[in-house]
N, CA, C and O atoms as a printed pandas DataFrame, in Angstrom:
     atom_number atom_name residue_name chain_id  residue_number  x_coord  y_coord  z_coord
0              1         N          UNK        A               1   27.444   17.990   -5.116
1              2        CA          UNK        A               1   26.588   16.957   -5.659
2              3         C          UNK        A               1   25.752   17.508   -6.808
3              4         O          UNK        A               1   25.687   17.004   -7.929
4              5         N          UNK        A               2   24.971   18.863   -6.296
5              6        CA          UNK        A               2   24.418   19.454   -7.537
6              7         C          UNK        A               2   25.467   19.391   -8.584
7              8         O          UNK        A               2   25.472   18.382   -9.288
8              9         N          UNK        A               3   26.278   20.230   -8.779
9             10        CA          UNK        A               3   27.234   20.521   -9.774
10            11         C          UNK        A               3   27.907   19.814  -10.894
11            12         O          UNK        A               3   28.396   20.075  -11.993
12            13         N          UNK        A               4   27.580   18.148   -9.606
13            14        CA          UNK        A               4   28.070   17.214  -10.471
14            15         C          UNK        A               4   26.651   16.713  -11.291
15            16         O          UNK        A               4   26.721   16.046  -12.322
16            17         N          UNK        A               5   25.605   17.054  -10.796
17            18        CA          UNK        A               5   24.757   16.560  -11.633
18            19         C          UNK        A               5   24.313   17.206  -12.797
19            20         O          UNK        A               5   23.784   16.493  -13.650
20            21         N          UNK        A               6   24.439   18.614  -13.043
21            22        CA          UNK        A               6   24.426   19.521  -13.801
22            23         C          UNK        A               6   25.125   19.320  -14.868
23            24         O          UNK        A               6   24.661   19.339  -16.008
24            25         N          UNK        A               7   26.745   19.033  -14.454
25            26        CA          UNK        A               7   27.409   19.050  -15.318
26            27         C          UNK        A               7   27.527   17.586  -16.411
27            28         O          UNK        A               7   28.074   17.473  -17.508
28            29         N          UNK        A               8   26.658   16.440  -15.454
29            30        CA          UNK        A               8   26.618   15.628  -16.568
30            31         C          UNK        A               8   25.098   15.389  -17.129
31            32         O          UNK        A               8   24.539   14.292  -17.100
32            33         N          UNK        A               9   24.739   16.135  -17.448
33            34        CA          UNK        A               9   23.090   17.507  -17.943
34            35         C          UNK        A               9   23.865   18.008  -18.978
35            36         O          UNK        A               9   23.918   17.611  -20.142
36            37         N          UNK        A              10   24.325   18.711  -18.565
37            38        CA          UNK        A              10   25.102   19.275  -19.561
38            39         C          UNK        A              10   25.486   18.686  -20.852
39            40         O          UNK        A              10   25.137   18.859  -22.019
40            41         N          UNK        A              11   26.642   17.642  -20.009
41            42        CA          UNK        A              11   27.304   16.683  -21.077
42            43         C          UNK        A              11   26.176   16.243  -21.959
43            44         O          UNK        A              11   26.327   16.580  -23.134
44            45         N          UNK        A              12   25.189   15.640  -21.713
45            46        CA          UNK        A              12   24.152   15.038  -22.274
46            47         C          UNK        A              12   23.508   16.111  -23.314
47            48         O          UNK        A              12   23.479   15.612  -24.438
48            49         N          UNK        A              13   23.148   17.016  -23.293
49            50        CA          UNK        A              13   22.669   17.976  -23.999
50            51         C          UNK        A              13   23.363   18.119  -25.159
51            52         O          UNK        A              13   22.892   18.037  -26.294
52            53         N          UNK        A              14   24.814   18.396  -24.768
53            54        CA          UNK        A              14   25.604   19.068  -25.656
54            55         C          UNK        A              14   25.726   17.650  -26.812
55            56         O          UNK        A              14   25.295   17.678  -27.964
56            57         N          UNK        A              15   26.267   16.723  -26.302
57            58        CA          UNK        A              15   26.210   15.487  -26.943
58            59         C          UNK        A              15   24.724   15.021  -27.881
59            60         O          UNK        A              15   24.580   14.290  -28.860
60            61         N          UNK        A              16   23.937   15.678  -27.209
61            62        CA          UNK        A              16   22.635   15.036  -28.016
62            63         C          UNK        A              16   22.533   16.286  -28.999
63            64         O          UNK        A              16   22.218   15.888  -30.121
64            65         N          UNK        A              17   22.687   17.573  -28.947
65            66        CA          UNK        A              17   22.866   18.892  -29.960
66            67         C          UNK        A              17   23.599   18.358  -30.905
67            68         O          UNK        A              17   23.039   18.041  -31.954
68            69         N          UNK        A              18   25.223   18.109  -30.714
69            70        CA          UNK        A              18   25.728   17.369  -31.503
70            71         C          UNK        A              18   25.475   16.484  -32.313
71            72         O          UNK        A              18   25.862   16.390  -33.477
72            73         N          UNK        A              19   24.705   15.691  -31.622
73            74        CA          UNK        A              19   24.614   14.257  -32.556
74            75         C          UNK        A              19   23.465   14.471  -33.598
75            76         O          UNK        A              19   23.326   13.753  -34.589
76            77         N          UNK        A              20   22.604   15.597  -33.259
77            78        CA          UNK        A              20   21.252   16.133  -33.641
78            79         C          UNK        A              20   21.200   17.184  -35.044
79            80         O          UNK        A              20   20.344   17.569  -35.840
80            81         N          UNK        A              21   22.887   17.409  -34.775
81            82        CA          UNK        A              21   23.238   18.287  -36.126
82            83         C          UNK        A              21   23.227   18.538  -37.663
83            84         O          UNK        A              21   23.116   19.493  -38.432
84            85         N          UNK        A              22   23.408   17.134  -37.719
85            86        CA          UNK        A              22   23.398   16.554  -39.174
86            87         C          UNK        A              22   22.032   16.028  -39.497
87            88         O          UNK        A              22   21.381   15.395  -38.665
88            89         N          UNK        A              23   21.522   16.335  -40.913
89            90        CA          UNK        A              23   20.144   15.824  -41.192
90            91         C          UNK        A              23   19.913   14.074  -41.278
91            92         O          UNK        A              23   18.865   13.441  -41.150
92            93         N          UNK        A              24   21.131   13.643  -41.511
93            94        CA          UNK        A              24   21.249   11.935  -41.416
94            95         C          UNK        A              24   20.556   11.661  -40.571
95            96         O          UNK        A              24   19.460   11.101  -40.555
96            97         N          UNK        A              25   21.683   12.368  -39.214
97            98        CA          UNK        A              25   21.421   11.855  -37.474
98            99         C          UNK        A              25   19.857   11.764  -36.973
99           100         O          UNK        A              25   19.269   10.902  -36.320
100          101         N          UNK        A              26   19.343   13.252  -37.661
101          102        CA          UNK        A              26   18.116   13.706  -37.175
102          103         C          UNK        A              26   17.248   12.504  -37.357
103          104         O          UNK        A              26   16.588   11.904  -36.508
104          105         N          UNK        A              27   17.453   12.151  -39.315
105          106        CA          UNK        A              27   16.034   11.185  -40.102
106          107         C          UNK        A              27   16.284    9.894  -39.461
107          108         O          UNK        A              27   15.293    9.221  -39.175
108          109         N          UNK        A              28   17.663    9.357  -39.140
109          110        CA          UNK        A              28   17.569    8.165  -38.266
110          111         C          UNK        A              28   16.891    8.287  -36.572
111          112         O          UNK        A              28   16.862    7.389  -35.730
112          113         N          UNK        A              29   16.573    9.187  -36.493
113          114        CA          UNK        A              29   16.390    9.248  -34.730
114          115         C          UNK        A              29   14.733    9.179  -35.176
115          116         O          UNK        A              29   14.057    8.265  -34.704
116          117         N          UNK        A              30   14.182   10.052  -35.984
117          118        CA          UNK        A              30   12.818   10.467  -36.373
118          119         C          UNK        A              30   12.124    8.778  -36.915
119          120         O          UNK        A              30   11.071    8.258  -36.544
120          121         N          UNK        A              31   13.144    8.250  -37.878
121          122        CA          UNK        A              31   12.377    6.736  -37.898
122          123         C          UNK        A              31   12.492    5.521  -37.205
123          124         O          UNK        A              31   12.019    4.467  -37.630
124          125         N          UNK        A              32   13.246    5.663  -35.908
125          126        CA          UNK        A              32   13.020    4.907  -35.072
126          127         C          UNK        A              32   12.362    5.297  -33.770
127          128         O          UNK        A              32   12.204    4.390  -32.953
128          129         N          UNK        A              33   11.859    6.801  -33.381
129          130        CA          UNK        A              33   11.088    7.284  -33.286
130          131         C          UNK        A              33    9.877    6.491  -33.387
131          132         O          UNK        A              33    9.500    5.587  -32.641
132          133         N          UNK        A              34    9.220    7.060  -34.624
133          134        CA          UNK        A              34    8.032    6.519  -35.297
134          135         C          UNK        A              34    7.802    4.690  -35.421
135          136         O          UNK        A              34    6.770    4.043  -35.250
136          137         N          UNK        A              35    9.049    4.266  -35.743
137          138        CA          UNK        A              35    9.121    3.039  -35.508
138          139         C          UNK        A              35    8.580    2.342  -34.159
139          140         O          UNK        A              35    7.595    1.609  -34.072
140          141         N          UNK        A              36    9.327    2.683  -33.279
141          142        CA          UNK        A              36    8.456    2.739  -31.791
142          143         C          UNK        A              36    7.320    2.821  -31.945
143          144         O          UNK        A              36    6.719    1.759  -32.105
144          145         N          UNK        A              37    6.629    3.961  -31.963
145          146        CA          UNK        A              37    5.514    4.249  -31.847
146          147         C          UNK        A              37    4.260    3.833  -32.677
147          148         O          UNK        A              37    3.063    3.990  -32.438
148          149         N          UNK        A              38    4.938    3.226  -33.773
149          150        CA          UNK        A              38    3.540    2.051  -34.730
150          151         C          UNK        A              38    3.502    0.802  -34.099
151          152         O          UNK        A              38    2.536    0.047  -34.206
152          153         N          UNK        A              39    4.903    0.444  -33.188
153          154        CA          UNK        A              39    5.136   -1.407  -32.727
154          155         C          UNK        A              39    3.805   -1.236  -31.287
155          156         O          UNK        A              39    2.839   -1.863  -30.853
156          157         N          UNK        A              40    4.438   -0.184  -31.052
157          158        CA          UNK        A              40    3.784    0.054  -29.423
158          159         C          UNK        A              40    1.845    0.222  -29.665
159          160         O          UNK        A              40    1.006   -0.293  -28.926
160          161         N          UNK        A              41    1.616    0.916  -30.659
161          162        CA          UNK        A              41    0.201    1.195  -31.030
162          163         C          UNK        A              41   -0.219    0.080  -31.698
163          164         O          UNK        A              41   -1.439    0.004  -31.842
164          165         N          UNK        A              42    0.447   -0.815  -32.150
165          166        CA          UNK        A              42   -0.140   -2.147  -33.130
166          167         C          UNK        A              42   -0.715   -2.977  -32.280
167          168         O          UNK        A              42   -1.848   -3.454  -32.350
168          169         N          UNK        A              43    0.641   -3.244  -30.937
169          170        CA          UNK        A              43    0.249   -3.734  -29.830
170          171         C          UNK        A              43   -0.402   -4.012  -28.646
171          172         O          UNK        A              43   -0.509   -5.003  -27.924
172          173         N          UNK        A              44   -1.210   -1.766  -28.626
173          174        CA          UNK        A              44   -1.949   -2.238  -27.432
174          175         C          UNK        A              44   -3.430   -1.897  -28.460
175          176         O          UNK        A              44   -4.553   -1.879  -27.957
176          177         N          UNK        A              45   -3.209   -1.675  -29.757
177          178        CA          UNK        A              45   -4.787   -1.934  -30.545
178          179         C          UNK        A              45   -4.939   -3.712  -30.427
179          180         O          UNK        A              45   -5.932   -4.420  -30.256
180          181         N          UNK        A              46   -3.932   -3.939  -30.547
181          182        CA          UNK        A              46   -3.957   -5.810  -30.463
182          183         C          UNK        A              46   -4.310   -6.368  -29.297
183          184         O          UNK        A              46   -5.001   -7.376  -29.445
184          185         N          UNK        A              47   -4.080   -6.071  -28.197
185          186        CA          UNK        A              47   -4.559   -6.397  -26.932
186          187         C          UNK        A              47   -6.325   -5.664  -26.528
187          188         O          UNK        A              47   -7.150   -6.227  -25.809
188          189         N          UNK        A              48   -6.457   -4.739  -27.007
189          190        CA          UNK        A              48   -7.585   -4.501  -26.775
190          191         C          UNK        A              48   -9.012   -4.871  -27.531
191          192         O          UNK        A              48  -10.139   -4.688  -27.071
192          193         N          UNK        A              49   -8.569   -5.590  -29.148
193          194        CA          UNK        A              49   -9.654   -6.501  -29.633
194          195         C          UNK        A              49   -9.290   -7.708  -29.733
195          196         O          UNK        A              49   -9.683   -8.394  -30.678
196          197         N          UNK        A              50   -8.255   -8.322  -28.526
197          198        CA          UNK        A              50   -8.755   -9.401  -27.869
198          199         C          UNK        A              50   -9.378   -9.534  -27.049
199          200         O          UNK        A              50   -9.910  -10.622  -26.826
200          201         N          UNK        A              51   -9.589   -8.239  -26.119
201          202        CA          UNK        A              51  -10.537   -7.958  -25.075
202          203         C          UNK        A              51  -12.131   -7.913  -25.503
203          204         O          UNK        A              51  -13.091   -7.914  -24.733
204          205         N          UNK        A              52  -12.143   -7.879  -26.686
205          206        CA          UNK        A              52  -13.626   -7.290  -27.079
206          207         C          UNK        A              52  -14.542   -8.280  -27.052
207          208         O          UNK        A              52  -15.638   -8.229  -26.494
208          209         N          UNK        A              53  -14.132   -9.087  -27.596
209          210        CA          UNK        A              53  -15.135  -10.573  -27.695
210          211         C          UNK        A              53  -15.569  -10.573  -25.988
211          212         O          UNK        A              53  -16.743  -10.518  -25.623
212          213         N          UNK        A              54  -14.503  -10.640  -25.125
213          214        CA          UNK        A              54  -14.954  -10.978  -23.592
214          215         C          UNK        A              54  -15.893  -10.217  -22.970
215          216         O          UNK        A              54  -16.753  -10.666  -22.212
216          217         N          UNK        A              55  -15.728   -8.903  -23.315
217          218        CA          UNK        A              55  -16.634   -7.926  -22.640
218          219         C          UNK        A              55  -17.578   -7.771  -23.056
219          220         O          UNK        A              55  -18.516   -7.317  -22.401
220          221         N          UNK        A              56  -17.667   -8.168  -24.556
221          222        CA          UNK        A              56  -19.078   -8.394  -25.101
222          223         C          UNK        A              56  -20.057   -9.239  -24.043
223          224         O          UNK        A              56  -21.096   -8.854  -23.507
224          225         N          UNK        A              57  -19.417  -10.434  -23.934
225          226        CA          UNK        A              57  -19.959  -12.180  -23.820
226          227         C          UNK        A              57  -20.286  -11.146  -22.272
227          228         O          UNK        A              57  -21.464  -10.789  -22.228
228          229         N          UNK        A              58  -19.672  -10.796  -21.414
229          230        CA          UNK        A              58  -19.717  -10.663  -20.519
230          231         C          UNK        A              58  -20.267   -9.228  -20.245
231          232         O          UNK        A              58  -19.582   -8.645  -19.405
232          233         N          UNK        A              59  -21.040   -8.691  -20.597
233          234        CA          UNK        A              59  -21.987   -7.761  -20.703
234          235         C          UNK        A              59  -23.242   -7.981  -21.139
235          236         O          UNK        A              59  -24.156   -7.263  -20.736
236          237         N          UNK        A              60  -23.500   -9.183  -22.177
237          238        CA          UNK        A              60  -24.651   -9.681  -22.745
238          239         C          UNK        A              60  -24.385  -11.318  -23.081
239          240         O          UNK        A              60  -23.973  -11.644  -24.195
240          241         N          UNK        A              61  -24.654  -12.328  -22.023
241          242        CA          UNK        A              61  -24.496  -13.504  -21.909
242          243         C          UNK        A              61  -25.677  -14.098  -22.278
243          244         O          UNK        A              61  -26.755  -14.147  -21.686
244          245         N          UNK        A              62  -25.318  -14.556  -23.372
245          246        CA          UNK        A              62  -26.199  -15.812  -24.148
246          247         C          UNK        A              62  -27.349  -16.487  -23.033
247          248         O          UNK        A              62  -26.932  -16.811  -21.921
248          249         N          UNK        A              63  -28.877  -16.693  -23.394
249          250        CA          UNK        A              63  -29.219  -17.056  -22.391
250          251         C          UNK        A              63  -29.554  -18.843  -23.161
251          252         O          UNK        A              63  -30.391  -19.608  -22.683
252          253         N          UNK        A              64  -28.740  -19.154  -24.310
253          254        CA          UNK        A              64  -29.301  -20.618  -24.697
254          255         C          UNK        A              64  -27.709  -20.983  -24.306
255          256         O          UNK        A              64  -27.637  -22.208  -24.399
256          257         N          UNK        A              65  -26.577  -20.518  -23.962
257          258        CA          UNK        A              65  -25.403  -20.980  -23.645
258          259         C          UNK        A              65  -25.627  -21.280  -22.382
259          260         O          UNK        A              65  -25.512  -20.407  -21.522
260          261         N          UNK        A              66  -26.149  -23.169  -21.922
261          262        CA          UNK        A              66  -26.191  -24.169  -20.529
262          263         C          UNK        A              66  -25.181  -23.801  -20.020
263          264         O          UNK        A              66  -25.193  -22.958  -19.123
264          265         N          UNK        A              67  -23.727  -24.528  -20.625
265          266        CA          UNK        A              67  -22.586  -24.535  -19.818
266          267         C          UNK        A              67  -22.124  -23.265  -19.333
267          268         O          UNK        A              67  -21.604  -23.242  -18.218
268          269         N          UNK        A              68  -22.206  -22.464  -19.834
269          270        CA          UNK        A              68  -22.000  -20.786  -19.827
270          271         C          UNK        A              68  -22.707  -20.631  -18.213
271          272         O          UNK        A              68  -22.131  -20.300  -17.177
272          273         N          UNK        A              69  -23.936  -20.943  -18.387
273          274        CA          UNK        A              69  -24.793  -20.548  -17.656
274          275         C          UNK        A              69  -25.208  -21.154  -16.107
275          276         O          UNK        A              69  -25.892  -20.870  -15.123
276          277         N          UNK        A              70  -24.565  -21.878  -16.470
277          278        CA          UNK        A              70  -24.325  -23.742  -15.213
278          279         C          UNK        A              70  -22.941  -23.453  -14.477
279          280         O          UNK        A              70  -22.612  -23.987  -13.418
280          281         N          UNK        A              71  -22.044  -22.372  -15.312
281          282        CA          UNK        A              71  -21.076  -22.358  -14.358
282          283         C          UNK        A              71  -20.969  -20.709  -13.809
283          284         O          UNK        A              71  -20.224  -20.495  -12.853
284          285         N          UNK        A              72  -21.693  -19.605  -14.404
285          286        CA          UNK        A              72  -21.753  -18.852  -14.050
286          287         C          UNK        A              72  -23.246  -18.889  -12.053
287          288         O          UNK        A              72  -23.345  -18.336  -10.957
288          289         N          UNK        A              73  -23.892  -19.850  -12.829
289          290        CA          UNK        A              73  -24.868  -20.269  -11.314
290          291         C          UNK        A              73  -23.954  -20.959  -10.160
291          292         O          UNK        A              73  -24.245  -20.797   -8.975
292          293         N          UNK        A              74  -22.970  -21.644  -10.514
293          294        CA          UNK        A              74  -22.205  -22.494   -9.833
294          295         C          UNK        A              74  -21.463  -21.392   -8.834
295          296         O          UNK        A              74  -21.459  -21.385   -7.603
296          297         N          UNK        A              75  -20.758  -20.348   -9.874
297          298        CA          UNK        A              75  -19.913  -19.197   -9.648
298          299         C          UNK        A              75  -20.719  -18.107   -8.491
299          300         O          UNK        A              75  -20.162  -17.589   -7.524
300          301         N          UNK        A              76  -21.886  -17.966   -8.814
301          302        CA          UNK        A              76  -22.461  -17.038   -7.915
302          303         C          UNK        A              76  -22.860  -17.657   -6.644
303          304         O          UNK        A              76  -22.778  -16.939   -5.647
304          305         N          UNK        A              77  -23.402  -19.225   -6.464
305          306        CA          UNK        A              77  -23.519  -19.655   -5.189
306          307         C          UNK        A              77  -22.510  -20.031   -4.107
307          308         O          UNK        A              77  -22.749  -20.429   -2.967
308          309         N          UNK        A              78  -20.795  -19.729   -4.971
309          310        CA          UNK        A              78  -20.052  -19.992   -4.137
310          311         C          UNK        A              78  -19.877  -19.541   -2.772
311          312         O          UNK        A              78  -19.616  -20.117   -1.716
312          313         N          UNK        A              79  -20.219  -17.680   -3.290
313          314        CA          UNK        A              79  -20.120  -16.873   -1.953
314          315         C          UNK        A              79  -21.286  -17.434   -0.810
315          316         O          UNK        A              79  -20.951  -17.824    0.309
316          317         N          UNK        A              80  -22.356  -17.413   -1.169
317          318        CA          UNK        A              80  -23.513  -17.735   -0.357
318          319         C          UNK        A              80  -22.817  -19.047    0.561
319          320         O          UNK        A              80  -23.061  -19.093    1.767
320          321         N          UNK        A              81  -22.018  -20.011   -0.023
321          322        CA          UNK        A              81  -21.779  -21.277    0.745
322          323         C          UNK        A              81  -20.600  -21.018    1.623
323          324         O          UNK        A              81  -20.444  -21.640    2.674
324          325         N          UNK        A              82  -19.679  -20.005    1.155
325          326        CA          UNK        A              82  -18.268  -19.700    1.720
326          327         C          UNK        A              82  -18.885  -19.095    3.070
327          328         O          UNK        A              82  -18.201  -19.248    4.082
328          329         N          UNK        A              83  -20.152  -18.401    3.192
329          330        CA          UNK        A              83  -20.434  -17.585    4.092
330          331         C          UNK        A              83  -21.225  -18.358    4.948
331          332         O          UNK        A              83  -21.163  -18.077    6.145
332          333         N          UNK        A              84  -22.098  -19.451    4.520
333          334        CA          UNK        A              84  -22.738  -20.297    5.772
334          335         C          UNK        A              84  -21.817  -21.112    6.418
335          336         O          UNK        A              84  -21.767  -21.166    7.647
336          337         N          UNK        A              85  -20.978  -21.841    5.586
337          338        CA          UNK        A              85  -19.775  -22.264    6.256
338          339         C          UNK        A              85  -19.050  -21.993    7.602
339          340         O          UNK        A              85  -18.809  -22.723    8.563
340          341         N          UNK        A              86  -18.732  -20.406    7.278
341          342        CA          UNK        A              86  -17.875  -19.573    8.185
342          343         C          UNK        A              86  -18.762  -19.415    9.009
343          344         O          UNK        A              86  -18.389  -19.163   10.155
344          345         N          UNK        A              87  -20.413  -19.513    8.702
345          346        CA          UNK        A              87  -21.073  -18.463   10.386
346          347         C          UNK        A              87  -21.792  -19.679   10.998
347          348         O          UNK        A              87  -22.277  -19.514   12.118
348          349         N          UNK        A              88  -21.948  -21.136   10.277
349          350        CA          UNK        A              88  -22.584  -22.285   10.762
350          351         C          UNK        A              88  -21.228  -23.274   11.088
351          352         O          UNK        A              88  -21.172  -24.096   12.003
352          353         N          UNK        A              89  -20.266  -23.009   10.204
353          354        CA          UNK        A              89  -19.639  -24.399    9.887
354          355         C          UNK        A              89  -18.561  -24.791   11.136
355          356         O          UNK        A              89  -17.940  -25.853   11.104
């Protein structure tokens, strides 16, 4: 079982040496490489200043924002009611 796994290790190596030989092979592997790696970084810089606005709001919440503020009160008395419920209800 080892042996067989080795040997297609092997194969793989030798095949990727090969293919790795020529400066063509190399500059195409190197710019899709890099290619990757600007899509992937565009993407999670992109996901993370969509996050920013939220964690702002939600670290320092407006105190003239009612509705903001009417449902965040709403939000916090839920537990208090879930719990008289269960020990009265």
């Amino acid at each position: 079982m080892a042996v067989g796994r080795n040997a297609v290790l092997l194969g793989v190596g030798v095949a990727g040496v090969s293919y790795l030989s020529t400066k063509a092979n190399r500059s195409k592997v190197k710019n899709i490489w890099f290619s990757a790696k600007d899509k992937t970084m565009s993407f999670l810089n992109r996901k993370c200043s969509e996050l920013d606005p939220l964690i702002e709001k939600a670290g320092h919440p407006d105190p003239y924002d009612h509705e903001d503020n009417k449902m965040v009160d709403e939000g916090a008395m839920y537990g208090v009611h879930y719990y008289n419920n269960a020990k009265h209800g």
